[in-house]
C-alpha positions as CSV (number, residue, x, y, z in Angstrom):
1,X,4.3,52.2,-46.3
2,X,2.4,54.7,-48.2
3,X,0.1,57.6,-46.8
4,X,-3.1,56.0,-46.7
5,X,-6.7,58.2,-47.1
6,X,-8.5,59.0,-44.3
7,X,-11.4,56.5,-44.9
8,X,-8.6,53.9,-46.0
9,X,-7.1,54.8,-42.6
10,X,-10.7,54.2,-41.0
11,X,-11.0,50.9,-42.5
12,X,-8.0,49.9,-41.5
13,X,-8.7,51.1,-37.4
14,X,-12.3,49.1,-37.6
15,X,-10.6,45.9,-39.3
16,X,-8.1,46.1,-36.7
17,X,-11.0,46.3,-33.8
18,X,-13.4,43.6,-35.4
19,X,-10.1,40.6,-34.7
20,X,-9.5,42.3,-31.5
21,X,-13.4,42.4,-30.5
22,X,-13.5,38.6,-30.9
23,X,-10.1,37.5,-29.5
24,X,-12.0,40.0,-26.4
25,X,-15.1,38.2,-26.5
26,X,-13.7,34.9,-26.3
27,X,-11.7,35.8,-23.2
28,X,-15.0,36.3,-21.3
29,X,-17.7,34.8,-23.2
30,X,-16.7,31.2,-21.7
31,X,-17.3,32.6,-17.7
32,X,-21.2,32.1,-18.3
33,X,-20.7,28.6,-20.0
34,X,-19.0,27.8,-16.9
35,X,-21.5,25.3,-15.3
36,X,-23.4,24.0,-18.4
37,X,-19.7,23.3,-19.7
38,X,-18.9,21.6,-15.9
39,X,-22.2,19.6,-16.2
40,X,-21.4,18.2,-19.8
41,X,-18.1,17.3,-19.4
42,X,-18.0,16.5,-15.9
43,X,-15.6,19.2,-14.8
44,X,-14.4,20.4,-11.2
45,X,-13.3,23.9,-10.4
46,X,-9.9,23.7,-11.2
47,X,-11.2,22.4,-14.6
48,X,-13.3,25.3,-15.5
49,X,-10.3,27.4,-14.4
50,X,-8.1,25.7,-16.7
51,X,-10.8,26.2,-19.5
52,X,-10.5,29.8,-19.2
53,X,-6.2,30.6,-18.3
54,X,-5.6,27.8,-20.6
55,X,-6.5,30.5,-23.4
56,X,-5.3,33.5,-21.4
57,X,-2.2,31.9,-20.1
58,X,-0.6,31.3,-24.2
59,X,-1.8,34.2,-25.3
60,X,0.0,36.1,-22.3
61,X,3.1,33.7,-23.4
62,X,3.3,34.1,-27.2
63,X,2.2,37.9,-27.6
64,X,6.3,39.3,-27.5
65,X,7.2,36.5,-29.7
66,X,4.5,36.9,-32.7
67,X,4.9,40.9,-32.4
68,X,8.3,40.3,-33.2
69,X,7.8,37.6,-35.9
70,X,5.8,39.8,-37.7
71,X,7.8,42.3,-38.1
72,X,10.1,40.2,-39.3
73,X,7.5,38.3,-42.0
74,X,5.1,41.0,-42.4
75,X,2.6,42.4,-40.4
76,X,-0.5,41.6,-42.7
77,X,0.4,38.2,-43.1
78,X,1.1,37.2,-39.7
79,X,-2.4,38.9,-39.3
80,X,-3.8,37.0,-41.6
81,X,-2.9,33.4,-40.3
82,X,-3.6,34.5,-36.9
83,X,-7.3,35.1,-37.8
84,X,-7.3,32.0,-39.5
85,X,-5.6,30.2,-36.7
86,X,-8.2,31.9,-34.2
87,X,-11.4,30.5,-36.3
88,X,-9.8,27.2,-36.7
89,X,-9.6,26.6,-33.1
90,X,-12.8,28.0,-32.6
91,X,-14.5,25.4,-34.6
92,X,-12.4,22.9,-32.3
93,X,-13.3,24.0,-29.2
94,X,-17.2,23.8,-30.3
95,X,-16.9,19.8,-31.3
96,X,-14.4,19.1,-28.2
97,X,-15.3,15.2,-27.2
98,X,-14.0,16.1,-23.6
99,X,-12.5,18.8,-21.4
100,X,-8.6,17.8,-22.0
101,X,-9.6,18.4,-25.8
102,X,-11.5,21.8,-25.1
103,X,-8.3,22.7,-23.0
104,X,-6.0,21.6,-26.1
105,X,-8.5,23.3,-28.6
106,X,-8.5,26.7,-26.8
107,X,-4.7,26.8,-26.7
108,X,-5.0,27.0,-30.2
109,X,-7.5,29.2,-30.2
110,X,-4.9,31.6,-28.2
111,X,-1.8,30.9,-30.6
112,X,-3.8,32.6,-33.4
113,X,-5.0,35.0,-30.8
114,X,-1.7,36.0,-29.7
115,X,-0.8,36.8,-33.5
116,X,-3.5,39.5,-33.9
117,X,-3.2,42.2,-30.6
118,X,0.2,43.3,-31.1
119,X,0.2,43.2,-34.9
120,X,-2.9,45.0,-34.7
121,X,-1.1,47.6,-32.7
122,X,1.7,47.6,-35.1
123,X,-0.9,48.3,-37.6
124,X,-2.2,51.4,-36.1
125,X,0.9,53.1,-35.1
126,X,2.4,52.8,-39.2
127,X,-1.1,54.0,-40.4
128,X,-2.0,56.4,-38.2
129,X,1.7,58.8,-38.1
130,X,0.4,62.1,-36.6
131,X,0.4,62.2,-32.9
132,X,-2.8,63.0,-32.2
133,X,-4.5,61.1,-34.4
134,X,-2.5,57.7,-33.1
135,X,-3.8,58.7,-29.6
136,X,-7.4,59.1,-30.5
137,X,-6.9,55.6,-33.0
138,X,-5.4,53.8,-29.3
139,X,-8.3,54.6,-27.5
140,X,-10.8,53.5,-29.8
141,X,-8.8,50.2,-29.8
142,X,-8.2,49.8,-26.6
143,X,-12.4,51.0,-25.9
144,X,-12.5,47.9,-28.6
145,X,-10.6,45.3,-26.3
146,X,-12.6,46.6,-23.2
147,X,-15.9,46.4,-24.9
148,X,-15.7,43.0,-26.4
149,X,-14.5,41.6,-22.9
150,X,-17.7,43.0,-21.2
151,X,-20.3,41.8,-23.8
152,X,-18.7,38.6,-23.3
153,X,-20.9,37.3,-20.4
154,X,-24.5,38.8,-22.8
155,X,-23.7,37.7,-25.7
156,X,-22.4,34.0,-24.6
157,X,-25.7,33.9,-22.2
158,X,-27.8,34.4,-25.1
159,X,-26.1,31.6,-26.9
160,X,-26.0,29.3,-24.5
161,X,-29.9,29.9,-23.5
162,X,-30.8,29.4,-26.6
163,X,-28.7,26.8,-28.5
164,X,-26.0,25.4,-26.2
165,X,-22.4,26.3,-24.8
166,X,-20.9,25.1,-28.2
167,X,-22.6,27.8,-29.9
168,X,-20.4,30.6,-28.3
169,X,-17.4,29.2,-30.2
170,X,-19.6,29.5,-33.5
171,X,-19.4,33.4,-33.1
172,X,-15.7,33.4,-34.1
173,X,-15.9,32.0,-37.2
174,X,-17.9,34.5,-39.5
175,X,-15.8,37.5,-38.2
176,X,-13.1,35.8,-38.7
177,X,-12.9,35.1,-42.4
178,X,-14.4,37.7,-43.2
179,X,-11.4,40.3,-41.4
180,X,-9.5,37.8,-43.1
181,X,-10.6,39.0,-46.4
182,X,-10.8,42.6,-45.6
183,X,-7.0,42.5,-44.4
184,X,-6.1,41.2,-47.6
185,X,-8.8,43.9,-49.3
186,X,-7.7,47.0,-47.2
187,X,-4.7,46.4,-45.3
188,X,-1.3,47.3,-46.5
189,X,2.1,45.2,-46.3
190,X,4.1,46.5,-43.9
191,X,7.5,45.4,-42.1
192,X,10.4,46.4,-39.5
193,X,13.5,48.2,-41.4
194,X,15.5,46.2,-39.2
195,X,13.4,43.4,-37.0
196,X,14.1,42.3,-34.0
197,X,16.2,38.8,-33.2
198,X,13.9,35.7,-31.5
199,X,15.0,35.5,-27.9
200,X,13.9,31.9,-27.7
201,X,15.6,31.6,-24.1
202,X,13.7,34.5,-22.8
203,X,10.5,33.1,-24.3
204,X,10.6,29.7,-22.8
205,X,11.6,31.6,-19.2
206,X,8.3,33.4,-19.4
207,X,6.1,30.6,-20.5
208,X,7.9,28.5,-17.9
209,X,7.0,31.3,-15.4
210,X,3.5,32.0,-16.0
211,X,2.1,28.4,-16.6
212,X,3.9,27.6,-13.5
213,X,2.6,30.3,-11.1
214,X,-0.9,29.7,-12.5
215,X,-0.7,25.9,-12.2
216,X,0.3,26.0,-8.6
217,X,-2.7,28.8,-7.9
218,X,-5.1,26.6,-9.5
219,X,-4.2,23.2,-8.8
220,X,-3.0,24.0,-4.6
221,X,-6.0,23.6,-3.3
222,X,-6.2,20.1,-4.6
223,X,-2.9,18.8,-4.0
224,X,-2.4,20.7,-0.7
225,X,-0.8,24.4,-0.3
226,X,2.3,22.7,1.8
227,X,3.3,19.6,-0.4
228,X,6.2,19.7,-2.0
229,X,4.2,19.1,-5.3
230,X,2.9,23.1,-5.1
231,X,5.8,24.3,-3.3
232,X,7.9,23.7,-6.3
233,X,5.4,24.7,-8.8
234,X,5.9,28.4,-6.7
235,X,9.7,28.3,-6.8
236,X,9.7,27.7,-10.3
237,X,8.3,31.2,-11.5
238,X,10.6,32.5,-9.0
239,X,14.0,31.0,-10.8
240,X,12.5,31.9,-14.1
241,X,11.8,35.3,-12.9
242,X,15.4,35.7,-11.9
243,X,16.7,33.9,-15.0
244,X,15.4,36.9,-16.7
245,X,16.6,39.5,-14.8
246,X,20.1,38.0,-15.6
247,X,19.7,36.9,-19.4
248,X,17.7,39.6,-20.5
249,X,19.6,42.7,-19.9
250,X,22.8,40.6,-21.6
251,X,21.4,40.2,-24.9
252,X,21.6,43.0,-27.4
253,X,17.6,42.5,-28.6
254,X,15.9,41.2,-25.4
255,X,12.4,39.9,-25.7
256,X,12.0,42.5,-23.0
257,X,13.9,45.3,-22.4
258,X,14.2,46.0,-18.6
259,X,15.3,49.2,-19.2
260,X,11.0,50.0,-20.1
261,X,10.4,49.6,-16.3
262,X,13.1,52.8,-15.2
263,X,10.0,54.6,-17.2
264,X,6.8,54.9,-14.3
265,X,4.0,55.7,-16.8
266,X,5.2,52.3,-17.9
267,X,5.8,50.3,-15.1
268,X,3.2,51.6,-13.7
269,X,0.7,50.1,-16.9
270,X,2.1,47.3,-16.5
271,X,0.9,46.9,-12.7
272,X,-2.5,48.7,-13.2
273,X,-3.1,46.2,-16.2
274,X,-2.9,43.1,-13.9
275,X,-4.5,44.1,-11.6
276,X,-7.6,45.6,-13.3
277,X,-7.9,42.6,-15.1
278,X,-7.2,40.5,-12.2
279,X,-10.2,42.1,-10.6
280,X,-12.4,41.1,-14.3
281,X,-11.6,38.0,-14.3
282,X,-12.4,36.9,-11.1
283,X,-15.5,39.7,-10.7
284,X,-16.8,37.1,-13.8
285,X,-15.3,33.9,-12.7
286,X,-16.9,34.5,-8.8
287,X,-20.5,35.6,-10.6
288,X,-21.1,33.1,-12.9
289,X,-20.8,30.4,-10.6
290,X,-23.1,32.5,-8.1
291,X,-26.3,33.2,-10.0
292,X,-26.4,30.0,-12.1
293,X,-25.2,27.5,-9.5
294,X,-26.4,29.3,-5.9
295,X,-29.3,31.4,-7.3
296,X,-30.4,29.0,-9.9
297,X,-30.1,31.2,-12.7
298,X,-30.1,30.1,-16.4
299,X,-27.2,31.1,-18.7
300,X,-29.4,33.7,-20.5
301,X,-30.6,35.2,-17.1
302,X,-27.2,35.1,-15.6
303,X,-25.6,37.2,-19.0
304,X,-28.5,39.7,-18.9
305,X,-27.7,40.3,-14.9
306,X,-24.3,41.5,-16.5
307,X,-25.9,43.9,-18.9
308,X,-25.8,46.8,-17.2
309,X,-21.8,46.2,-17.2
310,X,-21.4,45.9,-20.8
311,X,-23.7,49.2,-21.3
312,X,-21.4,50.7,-18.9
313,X,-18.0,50.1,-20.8
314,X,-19.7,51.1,-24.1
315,X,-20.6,54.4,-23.0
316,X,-17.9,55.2,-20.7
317,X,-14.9,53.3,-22.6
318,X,-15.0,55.8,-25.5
319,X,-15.5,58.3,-23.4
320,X,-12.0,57.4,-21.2
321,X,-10.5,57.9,-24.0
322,X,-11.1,61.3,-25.1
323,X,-10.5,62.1,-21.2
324,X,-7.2,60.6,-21.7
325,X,-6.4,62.5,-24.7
326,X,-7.0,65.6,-23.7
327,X,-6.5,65.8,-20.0
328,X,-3.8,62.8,-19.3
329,X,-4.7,59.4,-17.9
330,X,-4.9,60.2,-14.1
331,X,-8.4,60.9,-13.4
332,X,-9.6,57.9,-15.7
333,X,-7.0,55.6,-13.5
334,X,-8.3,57.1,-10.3
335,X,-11.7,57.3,-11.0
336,X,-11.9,53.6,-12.4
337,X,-9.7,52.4,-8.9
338,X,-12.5,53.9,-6.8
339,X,-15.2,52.0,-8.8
340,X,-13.6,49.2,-9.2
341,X,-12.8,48.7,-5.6
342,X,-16.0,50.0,-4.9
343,X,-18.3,47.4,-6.7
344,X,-16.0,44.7,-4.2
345,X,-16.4,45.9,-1.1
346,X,-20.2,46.2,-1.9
347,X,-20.4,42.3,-2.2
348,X,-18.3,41.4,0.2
349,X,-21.5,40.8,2.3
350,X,-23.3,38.5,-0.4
351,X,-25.5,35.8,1.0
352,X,-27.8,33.4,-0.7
353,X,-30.8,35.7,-1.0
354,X,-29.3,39.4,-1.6
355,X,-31.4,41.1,-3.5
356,X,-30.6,40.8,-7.6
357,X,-31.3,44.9,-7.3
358,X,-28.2,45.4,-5.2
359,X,-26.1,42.8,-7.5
360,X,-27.0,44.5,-10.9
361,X,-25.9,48.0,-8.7
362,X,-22.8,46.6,-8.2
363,X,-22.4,45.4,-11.8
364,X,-22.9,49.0,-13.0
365,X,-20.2,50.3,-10.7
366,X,-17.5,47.8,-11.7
367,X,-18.6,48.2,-15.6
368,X,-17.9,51.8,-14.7
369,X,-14.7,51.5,-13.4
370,X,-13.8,48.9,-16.2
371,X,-14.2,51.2,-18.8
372,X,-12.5,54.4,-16.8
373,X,-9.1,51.5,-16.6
374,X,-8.8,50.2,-20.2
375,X,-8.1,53.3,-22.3
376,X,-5.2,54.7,-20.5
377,X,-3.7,51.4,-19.8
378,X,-2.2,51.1,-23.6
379,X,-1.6,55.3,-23.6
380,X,0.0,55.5,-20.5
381,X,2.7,52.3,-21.6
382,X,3.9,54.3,-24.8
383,X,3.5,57.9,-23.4
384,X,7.3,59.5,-23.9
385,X,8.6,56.0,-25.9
386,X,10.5,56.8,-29.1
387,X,7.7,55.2,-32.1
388,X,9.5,52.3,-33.1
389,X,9.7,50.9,-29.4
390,X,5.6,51.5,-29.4
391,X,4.5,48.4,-30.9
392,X,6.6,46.4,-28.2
393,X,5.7,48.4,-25.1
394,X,1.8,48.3,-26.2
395,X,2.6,44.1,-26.4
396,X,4.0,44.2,-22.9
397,X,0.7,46.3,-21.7
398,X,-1.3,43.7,-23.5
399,X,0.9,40.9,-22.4
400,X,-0.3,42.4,-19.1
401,X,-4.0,42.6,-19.6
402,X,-3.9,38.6,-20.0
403,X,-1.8,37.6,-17.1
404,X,-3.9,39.7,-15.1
405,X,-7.1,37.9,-16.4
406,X,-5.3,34.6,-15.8
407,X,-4.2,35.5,-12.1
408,X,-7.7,36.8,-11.3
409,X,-9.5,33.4,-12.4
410,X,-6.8,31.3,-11.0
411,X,-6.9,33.5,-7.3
412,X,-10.4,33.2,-7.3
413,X,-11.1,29.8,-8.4
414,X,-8.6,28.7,-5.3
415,X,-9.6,30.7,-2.8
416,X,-13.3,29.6,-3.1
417,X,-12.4,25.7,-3.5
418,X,-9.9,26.5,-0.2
419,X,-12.8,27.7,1.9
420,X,-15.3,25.4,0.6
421,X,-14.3,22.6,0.0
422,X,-15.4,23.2,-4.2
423,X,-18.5,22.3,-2.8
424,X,-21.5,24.5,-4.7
425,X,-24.0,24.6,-2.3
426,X,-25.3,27.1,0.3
427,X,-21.9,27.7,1.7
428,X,-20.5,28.9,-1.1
429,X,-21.1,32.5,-0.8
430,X,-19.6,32.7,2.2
431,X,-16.1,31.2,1.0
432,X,-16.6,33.7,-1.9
433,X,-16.3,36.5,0.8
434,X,-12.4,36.3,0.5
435,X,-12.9,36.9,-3.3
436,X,-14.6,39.7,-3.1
437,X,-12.3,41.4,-0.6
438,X,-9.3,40.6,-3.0
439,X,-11.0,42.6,-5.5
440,X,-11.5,45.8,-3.4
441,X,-7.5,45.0,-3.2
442,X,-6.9,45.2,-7.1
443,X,-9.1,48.5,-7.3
444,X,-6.7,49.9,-4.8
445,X,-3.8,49.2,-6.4
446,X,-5.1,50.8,-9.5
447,X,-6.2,54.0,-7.5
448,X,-2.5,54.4,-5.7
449,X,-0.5,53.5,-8.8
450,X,-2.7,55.7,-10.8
451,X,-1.6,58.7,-8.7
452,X,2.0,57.7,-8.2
453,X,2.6,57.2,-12.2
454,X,0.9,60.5,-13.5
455,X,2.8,63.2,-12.2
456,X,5.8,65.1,-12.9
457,X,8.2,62.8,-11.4
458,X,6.9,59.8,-13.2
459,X,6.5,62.2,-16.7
460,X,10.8,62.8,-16.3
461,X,11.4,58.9,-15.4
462,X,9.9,58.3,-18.9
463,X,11.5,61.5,-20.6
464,X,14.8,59.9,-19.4
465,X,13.9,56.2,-20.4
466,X,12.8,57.5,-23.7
467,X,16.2,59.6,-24.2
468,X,18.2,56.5,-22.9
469,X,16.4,53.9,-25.5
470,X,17.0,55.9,-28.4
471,X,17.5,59.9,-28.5
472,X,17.8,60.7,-31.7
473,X,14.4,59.5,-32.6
474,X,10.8,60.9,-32.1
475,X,8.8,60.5,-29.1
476,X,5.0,59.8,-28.3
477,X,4.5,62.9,-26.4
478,X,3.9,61.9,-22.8
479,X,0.2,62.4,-21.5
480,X,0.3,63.1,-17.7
481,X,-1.6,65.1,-15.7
């Protein structure tokens, strides 16, 4: 590919974040739809779980296989049906008849989703080739992604307020034609000297073991968490998980490469990205049902509650990022754990009437921590890889970010219908107690991982991974503290 301008280059990094934004909003924008969607079309919890992971879950499934795909067929035009794809099933999901339609529709809403964060990556590391420059690009991509997810809740409150829950699927479709249009316009051709093989066996084991896991989460408080009905649904992940371990590392071009997770910067992305995003999703999930359905809130009063998070993560999320670049990822990772878990343990005493004071506090610590997390999740995975491996490890990160949103919905929807019952009433803030506790859990994790992964030891696990992969070719420098 040709050595772009610097303002060519610029257009390229915003086109690349205006797809992103929106496949980012629509990950979150749903949450405060939530009960006027339930109302409409006569859903029960695990249907408004399902509304939400059934987008997550594919996009989680399908992100390896269309980062390979494209490089095989071309980065721009994979980019460009994937936008199309996206603002097709947009439009579907705002005329769905019935919740097994909006379900279907928002599957594919996440196929064309899943064609655009990786690619998009792939995008950015041939544009932008000098080091520091790809590192300051990540993080305003990855500030992007974080962004987009908290407006979600605002701007889908305001929609819903004011025209209906349909509306927040209308959103999609300007942006998308017209980064449609400017991709054609701005963004060059671009494919893999020598692409990858499809691993179709290794794809169906990791769609087979996400949906799976996630189906049993959601649907075990219905059908019971001893029949034989869930119990199954949990020892399927577990085959498919070990399917992999013994397929993958057999094949010369595996959909993943085991031999990522002998790096700790990376493995440790990898468990930091579920579990931050764990904690998002079910911080939203657990909220939105609070102050419209316990509080009495309306969908507009419920998404400006959340404000104060989204202001949070646009300040702070570019800000991470230049943290990251210059001084390493640890003190973003373990400042954003400490928030994060934090802004849990805070409402882990909500009742009916605390005071909306206290809850907007809390939102502000959590959007805090949010945007500390999201930055160094994408820098950390490709710190020390050789540069034709970064498009795939930045997949896996992002592969990450969605399971962990799926997880986190599917964790919290259960344990709240497991201690009450689904019912929506007075007693639900107490069953949400177990939530909020999980939560303080996930910020944890992202605190202890944080330090364990950013040291010297972890910096020559993924000097030796790197060397190991490929070590003739040059590396992303690695960024620890």
């Amino acid at each position: 590919m040709p050595e772009l301008s610097p303002r060519r280059r610029m257009l390229v990094l915003a086109i690349c974040c205006m797809s992103l934004f929106i496949v980012g909003l629509d990950s979150t924008i749903v949450n405060v739809a939530l009960p006027d969607i339930q109302r409409d079309l006569h859903a029960g919890v695990s249907g408004l779980q399902w509304t939400i992971d059934a987008y997550t879950l594919v996009l989680a499934s399908l992100l390896m296989l269309s980062g390979s795909t494209a490089d095989r067929i071309g980065r721009r035009r994979t980019f460009q049906f994937g936008l199309m794809l996206f603002s097709l099933g947009s439009l579907l999901c705002s005329v769905a008849p019935g919740l097994g339609w909006l379900v279907l529709f928002r599957m594919v809403q996440a196929v064309g989703g899943s064609m655009l964060n990786p690619v998009a990556m792939s995008i950015i590391s041939n544009t932008f080739t000098d080091s520091r420059e790809r590192a300051r690009a990540i993080g305003v991509w990855a500030g992007a992604v974080g962004i987009s997810m908290a407006l979600g809740p605002v701007v889908g409150g305001a929609l819903v307020g004011t025209v209906g829950w349909r509306a927040i699927f209308w959103i999609n479709i300007p942006v998308g034609l017209a980064a449609v249009l400017l991709t054609a316009r701005y963004v060059p051709e671009s494919k893999a000297p020598r692409p990858r093989r499809l691993d179709l066996v290794g794809q169906v084991l990791v769609v087979v073991m996400l949906a799976s896991v996630t189906y049993g989460i959601i649907e075990g408080p219905g059908a019971g968490w001893s029949t034989a009905e869930t119990l199954g649904f949990f020892a399927l992940p577990a085959a498919a998980l070990i399917g992999l371990l013994w397929y993958e590392p057999r094949r010369d071009e595996p959909l993943i490469d085991l031999r990522f997770f002998r790096s700790a910067p990376f493995s440790g992305a990898t468990i930091i990205a579920v579990s931050a995003f764990a904690a998002m999703g079910g911080f939203l999930f657990l909220n939105t049902l609070y102050l419209q359905n316990v509080r009495g809130f309306s969908a507009l009063h419920a998404g400006l509650c959340t404000l104060p998070m989204a202001a949070m993560t646009v300040v702070f999320g570019p800000l991470s990022g230049r943290l990251v670049s210059t001084r390493g990822p640890r003190l973003s990772l373990l400042v954003a754990g400490v928030a994060m878990a934090a802004s849990g343990l805070m409402l882990t005493g909500l009742t009916d009437r605390t005071s909306v004071g206290w809850l907007i506090f809390t939102y502000v610590v959590f959007g805090f921590g949010f945007a500390m997390v999201n930055p160094p999740i994408t820098n950390t995975a490709v710190s020390g890889m050789p540069r034709s491996q970064a498009g795939v490890a930045a997949a896996t990160a992002s592969t990450s970010r969605q399971v962990g949103q799926s997880l986190g919905v599917a964790i919290a929807g259960s344990v709240v219908a497991s201690n009450a019952a689904g019912a929506m009433d007075t007693g639900w803030s107490a069953a949400s107690r177990t939530g909020w506790w999980i939560v303080v859990g996930y910020g944890a994790v992202v605190f202890l991982v944080g330090i364990i992964t950013t040291g010297r030891w972890a910096r020559r696990t993924a000097e030796r991974t790197a060397a190991s992969l490929n070590p003739e070719e040059t590396k992303i420098p690695v960024t620890t503290s």
